[in-house]
Wavefront OBJ file of the C-alpha trace (Angstrom):
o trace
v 112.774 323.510 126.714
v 114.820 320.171 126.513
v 113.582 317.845 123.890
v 111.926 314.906 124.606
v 114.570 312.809 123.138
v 116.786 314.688 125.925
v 114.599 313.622 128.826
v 114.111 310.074 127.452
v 118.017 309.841 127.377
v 118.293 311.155 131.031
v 115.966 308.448 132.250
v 117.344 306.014 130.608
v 120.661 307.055 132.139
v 119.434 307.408 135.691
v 117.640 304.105 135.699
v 120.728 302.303 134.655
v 122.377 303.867 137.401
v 119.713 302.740 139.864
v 120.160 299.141 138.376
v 123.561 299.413 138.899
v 123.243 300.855 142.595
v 120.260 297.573 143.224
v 123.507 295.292 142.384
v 125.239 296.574 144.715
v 125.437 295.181 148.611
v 127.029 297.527 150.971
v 128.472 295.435 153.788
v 129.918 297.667 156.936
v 132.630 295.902 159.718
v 133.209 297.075 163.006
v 134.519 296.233 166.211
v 135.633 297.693 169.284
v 139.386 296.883 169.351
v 141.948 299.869 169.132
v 144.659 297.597 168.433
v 145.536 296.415 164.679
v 143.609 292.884 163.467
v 145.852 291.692 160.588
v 143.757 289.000 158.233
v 140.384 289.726 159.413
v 138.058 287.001 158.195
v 134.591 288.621 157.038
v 131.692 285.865 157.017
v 128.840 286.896 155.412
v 125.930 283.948 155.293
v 125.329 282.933 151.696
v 121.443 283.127 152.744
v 121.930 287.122 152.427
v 124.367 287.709 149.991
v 121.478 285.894 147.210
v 118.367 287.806 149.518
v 120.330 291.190 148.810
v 121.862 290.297 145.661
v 118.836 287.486 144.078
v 120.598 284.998 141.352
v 124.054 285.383 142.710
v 126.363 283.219 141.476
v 129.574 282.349 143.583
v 131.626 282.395 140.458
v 130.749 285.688 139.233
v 130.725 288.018 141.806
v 133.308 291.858 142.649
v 134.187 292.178 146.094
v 135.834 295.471 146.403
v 137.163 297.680 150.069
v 136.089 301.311 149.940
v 139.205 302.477 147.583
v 137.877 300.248 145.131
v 140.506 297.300 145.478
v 138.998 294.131 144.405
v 139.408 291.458 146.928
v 140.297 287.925 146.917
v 136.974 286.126 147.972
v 135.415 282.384 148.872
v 132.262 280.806 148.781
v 132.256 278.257 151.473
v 130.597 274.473 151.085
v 127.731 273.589 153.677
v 129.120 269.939 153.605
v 131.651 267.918 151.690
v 130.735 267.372 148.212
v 127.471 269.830 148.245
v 125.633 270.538 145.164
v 123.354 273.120 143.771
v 121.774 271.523 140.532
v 119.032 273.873 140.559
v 121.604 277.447 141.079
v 119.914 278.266 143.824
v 122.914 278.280 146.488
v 121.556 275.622 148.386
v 125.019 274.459 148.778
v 127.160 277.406 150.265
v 127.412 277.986 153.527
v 129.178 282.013 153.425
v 131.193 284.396 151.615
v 134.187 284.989 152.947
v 137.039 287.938 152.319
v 139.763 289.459 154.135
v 140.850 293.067 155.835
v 143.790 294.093 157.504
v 142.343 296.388 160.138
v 144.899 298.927 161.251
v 145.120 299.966 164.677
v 142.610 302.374 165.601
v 140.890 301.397 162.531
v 137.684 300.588 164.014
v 135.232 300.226 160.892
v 135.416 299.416 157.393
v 133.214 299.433 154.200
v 133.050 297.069 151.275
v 130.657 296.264 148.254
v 129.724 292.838 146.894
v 128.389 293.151 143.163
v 127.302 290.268 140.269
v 129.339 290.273 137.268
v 128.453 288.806 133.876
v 132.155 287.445 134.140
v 133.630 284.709 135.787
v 136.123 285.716 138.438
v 139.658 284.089 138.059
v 141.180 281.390 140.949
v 142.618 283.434 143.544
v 146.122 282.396 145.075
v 145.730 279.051 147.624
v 146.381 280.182 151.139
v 144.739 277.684 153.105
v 144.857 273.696 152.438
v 144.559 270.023 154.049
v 144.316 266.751 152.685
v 144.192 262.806 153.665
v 147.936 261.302 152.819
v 147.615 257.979 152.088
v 151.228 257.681 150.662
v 152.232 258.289 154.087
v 150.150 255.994 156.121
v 147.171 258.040 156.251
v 148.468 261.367 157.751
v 146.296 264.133 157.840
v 147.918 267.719 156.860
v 146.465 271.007 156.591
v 148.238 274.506 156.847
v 147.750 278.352 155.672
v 150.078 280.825 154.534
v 152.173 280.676 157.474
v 152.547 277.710 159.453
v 151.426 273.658 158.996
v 150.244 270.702 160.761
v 149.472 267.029 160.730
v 148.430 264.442 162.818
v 148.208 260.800 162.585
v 146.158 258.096 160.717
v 145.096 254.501 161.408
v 147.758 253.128 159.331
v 150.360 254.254 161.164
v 149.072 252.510 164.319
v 149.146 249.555 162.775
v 151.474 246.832 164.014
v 154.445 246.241 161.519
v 154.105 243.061 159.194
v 157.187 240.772 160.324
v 160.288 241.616 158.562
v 159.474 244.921 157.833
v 160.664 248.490 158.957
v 157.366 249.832 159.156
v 156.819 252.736 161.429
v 154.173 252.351 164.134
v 152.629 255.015 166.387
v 149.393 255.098 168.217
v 149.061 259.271 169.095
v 146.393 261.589 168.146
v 148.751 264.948 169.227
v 148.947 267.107 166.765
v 152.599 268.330 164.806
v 153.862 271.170 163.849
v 155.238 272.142 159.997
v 157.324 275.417 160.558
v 157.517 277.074 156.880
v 159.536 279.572 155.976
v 157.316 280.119 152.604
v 153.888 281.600 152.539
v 153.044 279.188 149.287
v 152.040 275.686 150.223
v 154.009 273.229 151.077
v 152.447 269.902 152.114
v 152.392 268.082 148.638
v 155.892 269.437 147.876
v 157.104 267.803 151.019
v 155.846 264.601 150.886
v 156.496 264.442 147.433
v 159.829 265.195 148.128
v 160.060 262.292 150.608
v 161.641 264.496 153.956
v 160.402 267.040 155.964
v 162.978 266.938 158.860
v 165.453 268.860 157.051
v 165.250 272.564 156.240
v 165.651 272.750 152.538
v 164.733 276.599 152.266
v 161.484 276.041 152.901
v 161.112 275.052 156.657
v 160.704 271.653 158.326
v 159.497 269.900 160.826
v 160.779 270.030 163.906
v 158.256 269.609 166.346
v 158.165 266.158 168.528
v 154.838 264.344 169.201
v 155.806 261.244 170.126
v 152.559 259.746 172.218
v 152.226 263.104 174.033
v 149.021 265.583 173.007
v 151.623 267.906 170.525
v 150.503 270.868 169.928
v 147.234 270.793 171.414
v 145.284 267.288 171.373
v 143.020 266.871 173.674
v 141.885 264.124 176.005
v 139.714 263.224 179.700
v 141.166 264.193 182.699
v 139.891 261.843 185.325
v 141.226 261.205 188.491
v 144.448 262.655 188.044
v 144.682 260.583 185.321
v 144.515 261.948 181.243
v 142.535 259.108 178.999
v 143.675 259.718 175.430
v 142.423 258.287 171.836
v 143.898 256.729 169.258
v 144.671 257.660 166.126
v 141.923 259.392 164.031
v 139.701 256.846 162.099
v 137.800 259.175 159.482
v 138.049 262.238 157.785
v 136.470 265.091 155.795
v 137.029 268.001 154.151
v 133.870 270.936 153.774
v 135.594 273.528 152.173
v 139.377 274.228 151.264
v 140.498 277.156 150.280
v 142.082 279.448 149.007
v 140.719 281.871 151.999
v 139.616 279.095 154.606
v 139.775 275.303 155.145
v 137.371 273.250 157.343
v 137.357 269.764 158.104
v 136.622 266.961 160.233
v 138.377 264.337 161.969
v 136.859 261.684 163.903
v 138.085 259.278 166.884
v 136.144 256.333 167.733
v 135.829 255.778 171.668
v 138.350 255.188 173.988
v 137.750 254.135 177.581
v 138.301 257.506 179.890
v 138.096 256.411 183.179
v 135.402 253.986 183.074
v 133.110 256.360 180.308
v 133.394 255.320 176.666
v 134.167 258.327 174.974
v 134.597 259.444 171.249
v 135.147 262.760 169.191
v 134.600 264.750 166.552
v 137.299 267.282 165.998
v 136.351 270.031 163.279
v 139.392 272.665 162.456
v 138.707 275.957 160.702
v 141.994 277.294 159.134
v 141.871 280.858 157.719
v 144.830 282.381 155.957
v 146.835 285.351 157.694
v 146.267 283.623 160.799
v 149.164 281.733 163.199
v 145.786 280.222 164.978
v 143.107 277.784 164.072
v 140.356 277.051 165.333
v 138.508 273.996 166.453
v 135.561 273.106 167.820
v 135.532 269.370 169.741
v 132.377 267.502 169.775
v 132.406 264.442 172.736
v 130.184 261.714 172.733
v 129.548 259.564 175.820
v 126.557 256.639 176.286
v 124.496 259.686 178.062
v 123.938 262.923 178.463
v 126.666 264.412 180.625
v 129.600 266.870 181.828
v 133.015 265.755 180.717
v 136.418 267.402 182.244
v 138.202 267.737 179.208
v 142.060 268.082 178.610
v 143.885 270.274 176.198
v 148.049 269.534 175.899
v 151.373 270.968 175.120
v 154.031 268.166 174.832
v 156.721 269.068 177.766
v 159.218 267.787 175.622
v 158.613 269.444 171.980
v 162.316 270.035 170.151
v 164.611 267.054 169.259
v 167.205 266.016 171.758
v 170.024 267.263 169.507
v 169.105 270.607 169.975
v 169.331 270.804 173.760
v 165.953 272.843 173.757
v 164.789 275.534 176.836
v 161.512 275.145 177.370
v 159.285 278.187 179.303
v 155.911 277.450 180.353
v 153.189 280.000 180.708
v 149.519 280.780 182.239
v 147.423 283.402 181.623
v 143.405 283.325 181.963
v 142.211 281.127 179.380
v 145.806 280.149 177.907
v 148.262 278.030 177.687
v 151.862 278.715 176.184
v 155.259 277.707 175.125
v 157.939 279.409 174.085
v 161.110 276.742 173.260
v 165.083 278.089 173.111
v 167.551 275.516 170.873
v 170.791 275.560 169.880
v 170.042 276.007 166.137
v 167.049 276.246 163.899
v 165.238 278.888 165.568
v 162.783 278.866 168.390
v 159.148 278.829 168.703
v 155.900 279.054 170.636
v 152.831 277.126 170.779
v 149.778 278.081 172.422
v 145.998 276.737 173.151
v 143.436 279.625 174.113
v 140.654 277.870 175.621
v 137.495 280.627 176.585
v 136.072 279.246 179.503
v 138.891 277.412 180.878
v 138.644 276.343 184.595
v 142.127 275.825 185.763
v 145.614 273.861 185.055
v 147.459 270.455 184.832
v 150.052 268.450 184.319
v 150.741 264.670 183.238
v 154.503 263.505 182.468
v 154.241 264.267 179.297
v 152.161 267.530 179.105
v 151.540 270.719 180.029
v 147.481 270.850 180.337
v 144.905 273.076 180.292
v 141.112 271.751 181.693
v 137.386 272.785 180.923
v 134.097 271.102 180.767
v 132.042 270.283 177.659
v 128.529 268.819 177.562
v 128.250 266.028 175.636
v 126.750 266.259 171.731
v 127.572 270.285 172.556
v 131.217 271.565 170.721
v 133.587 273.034 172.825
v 135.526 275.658 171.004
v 139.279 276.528 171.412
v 142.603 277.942 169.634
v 145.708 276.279 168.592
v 148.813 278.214 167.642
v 152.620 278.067 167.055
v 155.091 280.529 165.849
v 158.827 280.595 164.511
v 161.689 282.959 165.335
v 162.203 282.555 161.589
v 159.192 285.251 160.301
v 161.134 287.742 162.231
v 157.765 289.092 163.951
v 157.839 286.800 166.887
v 161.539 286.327 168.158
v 161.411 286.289 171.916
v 159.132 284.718 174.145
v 157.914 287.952 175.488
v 156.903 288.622 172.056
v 155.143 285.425 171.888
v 152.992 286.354 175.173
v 151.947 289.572 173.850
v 150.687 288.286 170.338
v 148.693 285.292 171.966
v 146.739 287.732 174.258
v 146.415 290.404 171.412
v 144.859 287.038 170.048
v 142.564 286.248 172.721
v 141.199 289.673 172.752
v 140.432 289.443 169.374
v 138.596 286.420 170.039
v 136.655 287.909 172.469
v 135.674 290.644 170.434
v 134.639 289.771 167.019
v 133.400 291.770 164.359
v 130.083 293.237 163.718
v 128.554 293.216 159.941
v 125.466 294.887 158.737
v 124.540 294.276 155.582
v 122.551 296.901 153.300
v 122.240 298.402 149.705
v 124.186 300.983 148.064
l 1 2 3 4 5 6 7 8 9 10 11 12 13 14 15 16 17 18 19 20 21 22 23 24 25 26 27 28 29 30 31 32 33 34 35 36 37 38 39 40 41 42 43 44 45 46 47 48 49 50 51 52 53 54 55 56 57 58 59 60 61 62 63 64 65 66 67 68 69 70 71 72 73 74 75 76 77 78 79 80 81 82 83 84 85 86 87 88 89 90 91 92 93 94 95 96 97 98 99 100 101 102 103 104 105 106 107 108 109 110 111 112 113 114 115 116 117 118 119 120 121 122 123 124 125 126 127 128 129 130 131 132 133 134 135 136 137 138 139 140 141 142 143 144 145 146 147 148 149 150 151 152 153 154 155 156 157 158 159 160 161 162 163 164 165 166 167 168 169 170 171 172 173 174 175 176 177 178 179 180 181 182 183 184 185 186 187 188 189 190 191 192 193 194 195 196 197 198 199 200 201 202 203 204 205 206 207 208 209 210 211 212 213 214 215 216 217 218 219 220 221 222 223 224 225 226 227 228 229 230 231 232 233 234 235 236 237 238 239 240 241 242 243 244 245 246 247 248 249 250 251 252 253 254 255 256 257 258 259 260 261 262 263 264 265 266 267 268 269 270 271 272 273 274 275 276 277 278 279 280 281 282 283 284 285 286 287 288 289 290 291 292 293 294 295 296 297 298 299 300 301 302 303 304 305 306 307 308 309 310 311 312 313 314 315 316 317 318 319 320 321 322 323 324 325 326 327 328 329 330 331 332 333 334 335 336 337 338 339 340 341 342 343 344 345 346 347 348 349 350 351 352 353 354 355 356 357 358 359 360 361 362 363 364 365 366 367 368 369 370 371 372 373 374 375 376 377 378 379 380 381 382 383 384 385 386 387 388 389 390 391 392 393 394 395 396 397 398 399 400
């Protein structure tokens, strides 16, 4: 017979191991795609990581896959600035991780555990900021390509005497990098960006044409733009995803005062981002709403091709110069209801209800990364793309 000092031992031994398994969340991804989804963003709502896991901290947590890798991980803010004086994560909006979904990988497994130890800063992949020093551009970008777009001190008229620049365009530029580290302060620090200096450049025109996918009202045959942004925010910013908000005060669109709120959600991995536009008119109504691709995209020097394309919901690019590689932008817009063109853009149209966001997909590429070198290339990714956006993932959540 075992001694009672045996069986006390035993207990003890399997009731640590049911602590153990109590701190542990099992959280299980699928989705129906058979092709491979590089970067998958996993969003789990902060609500049910601390319901599963009570007095979570988002500081001291062990995400891990099923081989037991330990994974870079985020706690997203609810709004700029949030606070949670009392540690109850009233703050945090989700945690957020990554997975590189093979193809024919269908499902995946992970655990989410409290540790008594802080977990280190994981590597910056994602990033924006307001740039003052450079007449209040705003610039954000992720591991593999950038962006900025313009401030109201640029549309400023120039004080007599002076060289200041002045443009009134809220189009949206293009940083091609050739790093996967970030780049924005180094570049303005720097004081160029239109030379490649071994890390990439910007080569992208905007001029007063929508860029890379600004948007505007399409009215009569007409497209009624805004000015330059007039306010700014950032929620959360990095190192897995950025979000922020930019704001443009109302422009007359056709006889309808009009004004947005753009908010962009950049993810690392990704050659997309996402935003979702929020229009604002003096009542409650339908607006036919613009999204453009400047017709006109590579400097003049480098006596560019440019190759439009339509597909359902999408709008591409792929540009041809003489030097300094070619590229692609793109605008996937679910819901789109058909096609335009101004003489400056290449447009896609849709309708959004006022106060409502309408949701859409900006994305570029470079010949540079070596993945995406021909414009048939191009096509397929933004489609593999699409699909993925029409088929997200599916989480349950559980205990191990």
């Amino acid at each position: 017979m075992r001694s009672p000092t045996f069986m006390l031992a035993a207990w003890l031994a399997l009731a640590t191991l049911q602590a153990e398994a109590a701190e542990r969340m099992l959280v299980s991804v699928q989705h129906m795609l058979k092709a491979a989804r590089p970067s998958e963003t996993i969003a789990i709502p902060w609500a049910e990581v601390v319901r599963h896991l009570p007095g979570a901290q988002m500081l001291q947590l062990l995400v891990r896959d099923a081989d037991g890798r330990t994974l870079p991980y985020q706690v997203t803010n609810v709004a700029p600035l949030a606070k949670d004086p009392k540690g109850e994560g009233q703050a945090y909006g989700e945690l957020i991780f990554q997975h590189d979904f093979a193809a024919y990988e269908q499902q995946a497994r992970f655990t989410i555990e409290k540790t008594a130890t802080v977990a280190p800063p994981f590597p910056t992949q994602t990033f924006a900021r307001y740039v003052p020093e450079r007449l209040d551009d705003f610039a954000w970008e992720n591991d593999r390509v950038g962006h900025r777009t313009y401030g109201p001190a640029l549309a400023e008229p120039a004080p007599a005497g002076s060289d200041k620049e002045v443009l009134v365009a809220s189009g949206i530029d293009i940083w091609f990098k050739r790093v996967s580290y970030p780049i924005i302060d180094r570049w303005y620090r720097k004081g160029h960006y239109h030379r490649d200096d071994g890390e990439g450049l910007d080569m992208y025109s905007v001029g007063h044409t929508r860029g890379a996918g600004g948007t505007g009202i399409w009215s009569g045959g007409r497209l009624f733009v805004s000015r330059n942004y007039t306010g700014w925010h950032v929620i959360t910013n990095g190192p897995i995803r950025t979000v922020f908000e930019l704001r443009y005060d109302s422009w007359d669109a056709g006889g309808v005062a009009v004004s947005e709120v753009k908010r962009f959600t950049v993810d690392a991995g990704h050659l997309f981002d996402t935003v979702d536009s929020i229009f604002t008119a003096p009542s409650s109504q339908t607006l036919p709403v613009a999204l453009g691709l400047n017709k006109k995209p590579a400097y003049a020097a480098q006596t560019p091709s440019i190759a439009t394309y339509r597909a359902p919901d999408t709008l591409m690019q792929w540009v041809r110069q003489r030097s300094a590689g070619d590229f692609g932008t793109a605008i996937i817009l679910p819901g789109a209801e058909g096609y335009a063109a101004d003489a400056d853009n290449e447009l896609i149209l849709a309708k959004a209800k006022t106060g409502q966001p309408l949701r859409y997909h900006l994305g570029a590429a470079i010949s540079w990364s070596g993945e995406i070198t021909t414009a048939t290339a191009w096509q397929a990714y933004v489609q593999a793309y699409r699909q993925r956006v029409a088929s997200p993932v599916h989480i349950e959540l559980g205990m191990e």
